[in-house]
N, C-alpha and C positions, 0 to 999 in steps of 0.2 A: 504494500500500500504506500510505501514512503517513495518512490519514484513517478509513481503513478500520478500523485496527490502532488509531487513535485510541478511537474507538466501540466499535468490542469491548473495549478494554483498562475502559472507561467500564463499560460494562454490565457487567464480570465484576467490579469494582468495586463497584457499586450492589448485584447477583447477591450475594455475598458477606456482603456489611453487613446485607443486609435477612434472607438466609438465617437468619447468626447469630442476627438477634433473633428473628424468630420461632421458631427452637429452644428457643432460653433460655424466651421465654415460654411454651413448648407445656411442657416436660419440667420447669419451676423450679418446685416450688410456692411459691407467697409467704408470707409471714406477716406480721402485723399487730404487730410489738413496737415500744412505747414507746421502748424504748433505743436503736432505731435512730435515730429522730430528734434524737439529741442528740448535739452536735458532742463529740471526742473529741481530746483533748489528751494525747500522753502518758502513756495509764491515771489520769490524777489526775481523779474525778468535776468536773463544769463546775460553775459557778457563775453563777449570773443568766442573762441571755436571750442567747442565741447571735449574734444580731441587733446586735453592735458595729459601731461608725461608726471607721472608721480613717482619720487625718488621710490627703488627695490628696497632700500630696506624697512619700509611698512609694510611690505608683501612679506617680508623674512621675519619681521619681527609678528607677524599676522600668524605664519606656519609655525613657528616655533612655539609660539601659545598655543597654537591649535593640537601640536602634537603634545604637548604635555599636561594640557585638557583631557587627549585621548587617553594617555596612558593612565591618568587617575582615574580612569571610569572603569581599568582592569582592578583599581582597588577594592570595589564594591562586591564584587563575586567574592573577593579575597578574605573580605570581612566577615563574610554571609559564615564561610566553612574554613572559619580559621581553627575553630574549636575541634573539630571531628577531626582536622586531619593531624591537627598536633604540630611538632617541632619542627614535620616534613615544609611545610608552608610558613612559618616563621624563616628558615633558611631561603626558601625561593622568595618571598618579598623583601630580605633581605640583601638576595643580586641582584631582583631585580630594579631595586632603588637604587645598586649601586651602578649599574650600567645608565641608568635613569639619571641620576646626578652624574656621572662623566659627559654625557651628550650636555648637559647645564655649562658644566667646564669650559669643553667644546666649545661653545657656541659665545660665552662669558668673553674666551678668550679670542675668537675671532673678530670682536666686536660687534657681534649680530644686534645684541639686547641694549648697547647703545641706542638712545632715542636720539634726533635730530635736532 
């Protein structure tokens, strides 16, 4: 049943996604306004070309939280069955905060977590 139930769950997924759009597109009429294509800050009209280059390291310092957001969230199972498994998972959260504080290092010392 678990393969099976895998593939329909797939298809009634895909079924779904592609339904919606082609509704939208059958029933939505379009329209062609100017205004749409202009980025929207706020209600305060834009100023110059939308098309700004924003320094990388907001992007780096963006993934770099986002990856050590993720890794916290392997803490939560961790918590759940710390007690049943014993001393075996006190060791592995144990590496694995240390591999988890090297990447911190890492990244400390490339200048990533410098703000601008």
């Amino acid at each position: 049943m678990g393969a099976i139930s895998l593939i329909v769950l797939a298809c009634a997924g895909i079924a779904f996604s592609a339904g919606g759009i082609i509704v939208a597109k059958l029933l939505v009429r379009g329209s062609t306004n100017p205004q749409k294509g202009q980025a929207y800050e706020c209600g305060i009209p834009s100023e110059g070309t939308p098309w700004n280059q924003f320094n990388v390291g907001y992007y780096l310092f963006a993934l770099i939280f986002l990856i050590f957001d993720v890794e916290l969230v392997f803490m939560y199972p961790w918590a759940v069955v710390v007690k049943k498994v014993g001393m075996m998972a006190l060791v592995e959260i144990i590496i694995f905060l240390f591999i988890l504080f090297m990447g911190f290092l890492y990244a400390h010392k490339k200048g990533a977590l410098k703000w601008m």
